[in-house]
C-alpha positions in Angstrom: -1.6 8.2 -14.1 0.7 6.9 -11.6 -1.0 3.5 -11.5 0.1 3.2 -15.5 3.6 4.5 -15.3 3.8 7.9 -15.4 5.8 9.3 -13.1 4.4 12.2 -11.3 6.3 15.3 -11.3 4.2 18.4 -10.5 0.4 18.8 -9.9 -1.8 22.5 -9.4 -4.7 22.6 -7.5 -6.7 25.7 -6.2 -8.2 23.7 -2.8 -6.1 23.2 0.0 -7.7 20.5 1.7 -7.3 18.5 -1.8 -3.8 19.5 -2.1 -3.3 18.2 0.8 -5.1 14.7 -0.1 -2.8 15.0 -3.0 -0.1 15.3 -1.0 -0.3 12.6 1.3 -1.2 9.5 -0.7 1.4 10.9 -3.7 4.9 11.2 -2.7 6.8 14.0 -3.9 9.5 13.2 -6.4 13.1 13.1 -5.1 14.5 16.9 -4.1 11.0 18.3 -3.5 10.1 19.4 -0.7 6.8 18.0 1.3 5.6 22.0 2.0 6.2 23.0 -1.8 4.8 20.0 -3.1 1.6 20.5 -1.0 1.1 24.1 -1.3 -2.5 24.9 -3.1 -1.9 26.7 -6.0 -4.5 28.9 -8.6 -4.0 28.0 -12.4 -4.7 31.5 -13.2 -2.1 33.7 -11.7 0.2 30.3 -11.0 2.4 30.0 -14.3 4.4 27.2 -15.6 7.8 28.8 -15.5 6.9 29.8 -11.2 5.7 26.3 -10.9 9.1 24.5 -12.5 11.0 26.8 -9.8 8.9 26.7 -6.8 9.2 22.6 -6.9 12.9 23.0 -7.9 12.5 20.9 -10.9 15.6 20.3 -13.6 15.9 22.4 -16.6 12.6 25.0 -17.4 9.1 23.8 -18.3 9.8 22.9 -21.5 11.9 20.2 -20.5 10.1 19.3 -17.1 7.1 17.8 -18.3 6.2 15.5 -21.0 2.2 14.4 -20.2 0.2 17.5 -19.4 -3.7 16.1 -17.5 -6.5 17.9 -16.4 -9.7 17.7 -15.1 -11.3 21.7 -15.3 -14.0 22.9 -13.3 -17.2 21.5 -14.5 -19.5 23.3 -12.5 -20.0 26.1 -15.3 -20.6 23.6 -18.2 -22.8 20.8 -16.4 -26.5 21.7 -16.6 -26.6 20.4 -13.2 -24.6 23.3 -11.9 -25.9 25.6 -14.5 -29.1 25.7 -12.9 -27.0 26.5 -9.5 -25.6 29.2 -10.8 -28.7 31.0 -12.2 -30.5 30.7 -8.6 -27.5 32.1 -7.0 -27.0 35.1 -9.1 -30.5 35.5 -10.7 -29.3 35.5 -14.1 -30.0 33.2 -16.7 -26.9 33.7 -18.1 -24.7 33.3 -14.9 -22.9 29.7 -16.7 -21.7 32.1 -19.5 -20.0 34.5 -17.1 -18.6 31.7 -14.5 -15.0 32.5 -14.6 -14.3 28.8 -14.2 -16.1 28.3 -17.7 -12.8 30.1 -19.8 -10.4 28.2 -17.8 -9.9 25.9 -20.2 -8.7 28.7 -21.9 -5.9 29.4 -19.4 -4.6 25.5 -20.0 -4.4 26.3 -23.2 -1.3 29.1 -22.5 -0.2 26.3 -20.0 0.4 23.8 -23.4 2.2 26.8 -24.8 4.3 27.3 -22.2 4.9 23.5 -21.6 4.8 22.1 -25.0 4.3 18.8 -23.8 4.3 15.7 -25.4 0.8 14.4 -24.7 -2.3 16.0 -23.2 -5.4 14.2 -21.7 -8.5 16.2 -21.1 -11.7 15.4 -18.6 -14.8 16.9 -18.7 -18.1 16.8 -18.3 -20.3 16.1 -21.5 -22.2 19.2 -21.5 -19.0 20.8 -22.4 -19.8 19.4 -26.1 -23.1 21.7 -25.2 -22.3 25.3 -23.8 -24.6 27.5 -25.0 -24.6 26.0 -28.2 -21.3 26.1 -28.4 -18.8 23.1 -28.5 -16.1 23.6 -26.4 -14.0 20.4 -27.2 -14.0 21.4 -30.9 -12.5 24.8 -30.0 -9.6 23.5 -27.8 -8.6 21.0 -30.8 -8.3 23.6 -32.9 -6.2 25.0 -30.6 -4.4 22.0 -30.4 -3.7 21.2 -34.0 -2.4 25.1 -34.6 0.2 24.3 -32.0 1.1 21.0 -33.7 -1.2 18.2 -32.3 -2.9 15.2 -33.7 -6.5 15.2 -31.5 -9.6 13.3 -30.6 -12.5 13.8 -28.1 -15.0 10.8 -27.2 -17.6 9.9 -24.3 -16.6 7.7 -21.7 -18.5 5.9 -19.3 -17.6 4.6 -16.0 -19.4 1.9 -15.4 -17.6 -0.2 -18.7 -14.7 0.1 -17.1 -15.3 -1.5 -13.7 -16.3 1.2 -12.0 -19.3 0.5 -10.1 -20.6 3.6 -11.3 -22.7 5.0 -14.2 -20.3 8.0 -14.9 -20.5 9.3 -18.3 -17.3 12.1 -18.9 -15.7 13.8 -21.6 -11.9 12.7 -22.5 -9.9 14.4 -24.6 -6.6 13.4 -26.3 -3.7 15.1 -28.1 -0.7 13.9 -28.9 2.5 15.4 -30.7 1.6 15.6 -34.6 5.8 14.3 -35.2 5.2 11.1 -33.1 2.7 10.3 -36.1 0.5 8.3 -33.6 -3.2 9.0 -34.1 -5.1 9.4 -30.5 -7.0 6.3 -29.1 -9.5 5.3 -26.2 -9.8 2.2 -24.1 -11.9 -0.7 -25.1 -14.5 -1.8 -22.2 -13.5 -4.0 -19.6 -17.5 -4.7 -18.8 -20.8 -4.5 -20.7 -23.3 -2.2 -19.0 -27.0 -1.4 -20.2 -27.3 2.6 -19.0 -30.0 3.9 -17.8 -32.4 6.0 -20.1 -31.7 9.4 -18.4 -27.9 8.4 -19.1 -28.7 7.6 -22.9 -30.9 10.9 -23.4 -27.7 13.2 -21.5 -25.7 11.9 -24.1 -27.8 12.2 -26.8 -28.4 16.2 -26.1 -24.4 16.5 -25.6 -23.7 15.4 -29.1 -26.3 17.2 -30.6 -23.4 20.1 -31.4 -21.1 17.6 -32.4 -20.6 18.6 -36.5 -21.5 16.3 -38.8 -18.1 16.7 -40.7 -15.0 17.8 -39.9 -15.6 16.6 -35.9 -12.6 15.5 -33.6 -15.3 13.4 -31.8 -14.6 9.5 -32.1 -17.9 7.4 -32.1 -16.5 4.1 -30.1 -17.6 0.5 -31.0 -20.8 -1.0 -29.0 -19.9 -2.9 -26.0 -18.9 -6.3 -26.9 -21.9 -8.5 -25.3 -19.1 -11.3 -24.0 -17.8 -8.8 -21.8 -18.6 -9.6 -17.9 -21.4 -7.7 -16.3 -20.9 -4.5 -14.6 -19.3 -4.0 -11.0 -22.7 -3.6 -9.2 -23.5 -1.8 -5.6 -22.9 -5.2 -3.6 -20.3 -6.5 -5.5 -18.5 -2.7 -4.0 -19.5 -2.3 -1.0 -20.7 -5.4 1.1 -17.5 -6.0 2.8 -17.1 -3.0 4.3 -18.2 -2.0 8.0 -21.7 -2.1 9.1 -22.6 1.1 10.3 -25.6 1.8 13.0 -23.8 4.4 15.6 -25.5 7.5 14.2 -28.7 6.1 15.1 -27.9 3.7 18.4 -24.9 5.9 19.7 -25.4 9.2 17.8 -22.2 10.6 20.1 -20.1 7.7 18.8 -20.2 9.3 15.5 -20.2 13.2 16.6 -16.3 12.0 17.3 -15.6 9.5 14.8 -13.3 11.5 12.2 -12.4 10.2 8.7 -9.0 9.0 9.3 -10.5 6.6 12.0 -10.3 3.0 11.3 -12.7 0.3 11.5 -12.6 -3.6 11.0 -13.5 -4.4 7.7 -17.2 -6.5 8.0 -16.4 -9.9 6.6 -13.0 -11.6 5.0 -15.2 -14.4 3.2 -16.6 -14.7 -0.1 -15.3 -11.3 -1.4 -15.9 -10.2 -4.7 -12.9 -8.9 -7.1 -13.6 -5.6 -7.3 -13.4 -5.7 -3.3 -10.3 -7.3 -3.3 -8.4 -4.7 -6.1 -9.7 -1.7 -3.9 -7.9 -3.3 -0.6 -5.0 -4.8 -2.4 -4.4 -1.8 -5.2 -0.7 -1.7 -5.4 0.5 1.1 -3.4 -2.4 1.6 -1.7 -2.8 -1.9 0.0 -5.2 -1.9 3.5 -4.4 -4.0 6.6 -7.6 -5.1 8.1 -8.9 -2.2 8.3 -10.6 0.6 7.2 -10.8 4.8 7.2 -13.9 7.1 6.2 -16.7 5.5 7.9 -18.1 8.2 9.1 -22.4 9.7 7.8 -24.3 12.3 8.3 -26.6 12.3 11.2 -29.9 13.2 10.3 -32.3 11.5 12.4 -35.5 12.7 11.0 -35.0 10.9 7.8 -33.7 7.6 9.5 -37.0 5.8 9.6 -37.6 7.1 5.8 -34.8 5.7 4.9 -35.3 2.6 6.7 -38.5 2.3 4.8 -37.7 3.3 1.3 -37.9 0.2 -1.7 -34.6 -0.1 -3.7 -34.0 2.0 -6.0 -36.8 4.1 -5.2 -36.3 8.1 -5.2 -37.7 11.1 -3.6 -41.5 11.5 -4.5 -41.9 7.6 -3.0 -39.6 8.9 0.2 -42.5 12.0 0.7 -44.8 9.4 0.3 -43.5 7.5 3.4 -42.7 10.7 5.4 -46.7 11.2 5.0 -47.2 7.3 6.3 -44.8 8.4 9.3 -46.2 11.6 9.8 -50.2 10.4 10.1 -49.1 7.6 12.6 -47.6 10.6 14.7 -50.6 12.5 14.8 -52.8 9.2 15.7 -50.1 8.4 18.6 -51.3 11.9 19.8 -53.8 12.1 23.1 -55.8 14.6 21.2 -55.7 14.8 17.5 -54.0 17.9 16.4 -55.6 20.3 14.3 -54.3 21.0 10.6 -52.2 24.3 11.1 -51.9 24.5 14.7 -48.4 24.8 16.7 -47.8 21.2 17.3 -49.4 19.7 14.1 -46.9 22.4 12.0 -44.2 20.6 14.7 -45.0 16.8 14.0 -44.9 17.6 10.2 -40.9 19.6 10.5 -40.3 16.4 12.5 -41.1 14.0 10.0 -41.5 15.3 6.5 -38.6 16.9 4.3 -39.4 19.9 3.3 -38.6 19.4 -0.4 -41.2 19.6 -3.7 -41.1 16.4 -5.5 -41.6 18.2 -8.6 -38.4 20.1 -8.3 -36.1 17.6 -6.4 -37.4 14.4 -7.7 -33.8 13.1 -8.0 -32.9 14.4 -4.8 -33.0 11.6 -3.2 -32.2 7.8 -3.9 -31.6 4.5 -2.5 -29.2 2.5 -4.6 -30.1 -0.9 -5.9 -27.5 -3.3 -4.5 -27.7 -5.5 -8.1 -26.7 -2.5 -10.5 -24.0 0.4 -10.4 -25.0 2.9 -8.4 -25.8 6.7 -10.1 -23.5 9.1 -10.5 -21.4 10.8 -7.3 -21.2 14.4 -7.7 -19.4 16.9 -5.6 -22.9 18.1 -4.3 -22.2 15.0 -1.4 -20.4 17.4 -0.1 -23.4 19.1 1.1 -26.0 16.4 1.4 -25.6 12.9 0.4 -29.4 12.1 -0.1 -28.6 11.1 -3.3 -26.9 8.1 -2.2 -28.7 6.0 0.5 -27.7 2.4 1.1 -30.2 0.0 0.0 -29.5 -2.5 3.7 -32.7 -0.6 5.5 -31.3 -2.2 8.9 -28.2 0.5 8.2 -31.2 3.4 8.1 -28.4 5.6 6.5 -27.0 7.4 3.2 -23.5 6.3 2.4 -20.1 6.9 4.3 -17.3 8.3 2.7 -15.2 5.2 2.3 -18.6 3.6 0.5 -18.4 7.1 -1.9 -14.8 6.1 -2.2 -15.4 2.6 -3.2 -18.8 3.4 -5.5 -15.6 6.2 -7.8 -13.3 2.8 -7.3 -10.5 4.8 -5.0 -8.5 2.2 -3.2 -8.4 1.6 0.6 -5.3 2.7 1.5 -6.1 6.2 -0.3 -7.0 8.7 2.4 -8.9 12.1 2.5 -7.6 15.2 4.0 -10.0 17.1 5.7 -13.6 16.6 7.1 -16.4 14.7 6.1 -17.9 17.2 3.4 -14.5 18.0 2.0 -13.9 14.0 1.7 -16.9 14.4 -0.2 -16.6 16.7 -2.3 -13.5 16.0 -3.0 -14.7 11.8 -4.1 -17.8 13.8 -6.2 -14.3 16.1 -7.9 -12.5 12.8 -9.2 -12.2 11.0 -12.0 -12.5 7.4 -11.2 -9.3 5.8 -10.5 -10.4 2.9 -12.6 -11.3 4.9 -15.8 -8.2 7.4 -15.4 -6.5 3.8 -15.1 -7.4 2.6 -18.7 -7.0 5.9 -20.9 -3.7 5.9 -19.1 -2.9 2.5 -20.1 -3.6 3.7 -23.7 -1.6 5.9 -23.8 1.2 4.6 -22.5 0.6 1.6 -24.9 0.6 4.1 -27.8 3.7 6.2 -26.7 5.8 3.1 -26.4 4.9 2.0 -30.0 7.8 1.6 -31.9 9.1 4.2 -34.6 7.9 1.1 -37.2 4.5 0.6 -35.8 3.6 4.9 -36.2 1.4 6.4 -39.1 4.2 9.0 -40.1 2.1 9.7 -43.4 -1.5 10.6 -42.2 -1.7 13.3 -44.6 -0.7 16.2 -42.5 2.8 18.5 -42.7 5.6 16.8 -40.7 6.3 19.1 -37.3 9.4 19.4 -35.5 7.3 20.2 -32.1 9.4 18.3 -29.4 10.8 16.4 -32.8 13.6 15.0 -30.1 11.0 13.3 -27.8 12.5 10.8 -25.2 11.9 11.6 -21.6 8.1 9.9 -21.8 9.5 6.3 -23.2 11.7 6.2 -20.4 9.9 6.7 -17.5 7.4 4.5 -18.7 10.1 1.6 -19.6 11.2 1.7 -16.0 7.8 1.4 -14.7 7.2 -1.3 -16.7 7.8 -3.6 -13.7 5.3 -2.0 -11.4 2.7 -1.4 -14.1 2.1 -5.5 -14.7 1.0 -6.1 -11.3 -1.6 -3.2 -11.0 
């Protein structure tokens, strides 16, 4: 939001460590203090009045903010982390009772208390799907009881220059008196998704109603558009990496503030360029977050993997490696004796391919790579880099670049909170263009607005300024991002 012009006022987060990130890369606005505006804070017992006086902000929370974001847990509504769920509570209808599922409800009494001018929305797209039940359709009419013009679409990623095929939810509500109906960014790219990405999408919508629906059905890519930011094209120039398998200790100490050299200066590609020269967030020749996990049985495994291959052709290598071990052996061991069950642990994962068949993949350095989820904060199997002589899944500053966060951005915290906090985010890039929009709509002038889309006027924040102003002194800044 920043990036667009919006100047950023207050934030609540529940983590510390991303609070902290927050923090650090974000400035707090003049007469704010650096502990206040770092201090974690819960959305549910954290209201908007305590927040307004905790940051020491002017007038009460009403006047305080005009743009209300947010990105809501998404671990309860993606089927991904549905699935978690049941395994860890044995219930099939643990996703239901996930207190982070009626949080959404909770923002909703934040928009009351706030009454801001604009609201944007992220989500995942199962949301449309919970239970049957579409979430996004129940928030608008939320929305438009309290005196907002809304709309809900599917965005992806990767046709905004994210080298990333990311499909998310955005929602979008805007102040019914401004007479400005909600809009979405055109593409940037063209992009051919995958068909796993295509059938998602197809079983979100499926509770989308056929009349009546918020939802906004946006135009097909326009085939002109350049190609999508791919794998190389995001990653090449940054540091080759071999210490966790030549100087394992090397890497035991790296931490992710560390800095390394960038790997080349020549023949970098745009996208490279924006993430080290990103206004604001501008890198000097070198580099943070290059630090992996050290996993040395899988090294060789990965070193052999094919682009873009996944888990079930990774077990079959483990077998290859694991039959040359047992024919390196003086005597042949037996099937199910001590060191036979030893040879196997030390060369094949442990996983069933018919259950984590996605568990593992090595990117394709021609496309974007698959989506990064917040599970890289555990493993980062998922994400291997296709340069076998690099034996190794991706760093943090490669995560960073694959969600399109600039260099200069830096991660509080170790490496699995770096990554779980990159898997959290919406994409710089993508939060980048819907911000755009709406700062293009909210500057409109009063001539250019709808004021007669056949709805009641509203005097809801009827004496809106605040929003135009910011944005009109940030005009400056805003042309050069």
């Amino acid at each position: 939001m920043s990036a667009a012009g919006f100047e950023l006022v207050a934030h609540v987060e529940s983590d510390a460590t991303a609070a902290e990130s927050y923090a650090v890369n974000f400035r707090p606005p003049p007469g704010i203090a650096r502990e206040a505006w770092a201090q974690p804070r819960d959305m549910v017992v954290q209201t908007a009045d305590q927040l307004v006086r905790e940051l020491g902000l002017a007038g009460g929370s009403t006047e305080a903010f005009d743009v209300l974001a947010a990105g809501l847990p998404c671990q309860a509504f993606a089927r991904i982390g549905r699935s978690k769920l049941r395994s860890l509570a044995s219930d099939e209808e643990a996703f239901r009772n996930d207190p982070r599922a009626k949080l959404y409800r909770r923002f909703l009494e934040y928009v009351e208390a706030v009454q801001p001018v604009a609201i944007v929305i992220e989500n995942v797209p199962d949301i449309l799907n919970f239970g049957g039940h579409n979430v996004p359709e129940e928030i608008c009419d939320a929305l438009e009881e309290r005196g907002y013009r809304v709309a809900y679409t599917l965005l992806n990623a990767a046709f905004h220059g994210v080298p990333q095929v990311r499909e998310r939810l955005f929602l979008i509500a805007l102040d019914r008196s401004l007479g400005i109906r909600p809009a979405f960014p055109e593409a940037s790219h063209s992009a051919q998704l995958p068909a796993g990405y295509k059938g998602s999408r197809t079983v979100a919508l499926r509770h989308v109603p056929v009349e009546g629906s918020r939802f906004v059905s946006l135009a097909p890519t326009d085939a002109g558009l350049p190609p999508p930011v791919s794998a190389r094209a995001a990653l090449s120039d940054l540091p080759f990496i071999v210490e966790h398998f030549r100087d394992p200790s090397t890497m035991r100490r790296r931490r992710v503030c560390d800095r390394l050299l960038y790997r080349t200066f020549a023949d970098l590609s745009p996208y490279g360029r924006l993430m080290r020269e990103w206004r604001g967030f501008r890198s000097h020749g070198e580099v943070s977050g290059n630090v992996v996990r050290l996993t040395p049985r899988d090294f060789p495994i990965f070193r052999q993997m094919h682009r873009g291959a996944d888990y079930p052709q990774a077990l079959k290598v483990a077998e290859t490696l694991f039959q040359q071990r047992l024919e390196a052996e003086a005597i042949l061991p037996a099937p199910g004796t001590a060191r036979w069950n030893e040879l196997r642990r030390e060369c094949v994962p442990p996983y069933d391919p018919g259950k984590f068949p996605n568990k593992w993949w090595k990117l394709d350095p021609d496309l974007p790579s698959r989506t990064l989820t917040a599970h890289m904060g555990r493993d980062t199997y998922s994400h291997i880099h296709w340069d076998s002589r690099q034996q190794r899944t991706l760093s943090v500053r490669e995560a960073a670049r694959l969600q399109s966060f600039p260099d200069g951005f830096v991660f509080a915290g170790s490496m699995n909170a770096a990554f779980r906090q990159i898997g959290n985010a919406v994409p710089p890039l993508l939060a980048l263009a819907v911000a755009k929009q709406l700062r293009k709509d909210l500057m409109r002038e009063p001539a250019e607005r709808n004021t007669n889309m056949g709805e009641p006027a509203s005097d809801h924040r009827a004496d809106w300024l605040p929003t135009a102003q910011i944005l009109e002194d940030a005009r400056e800044g805003v042309s050069n991002i």
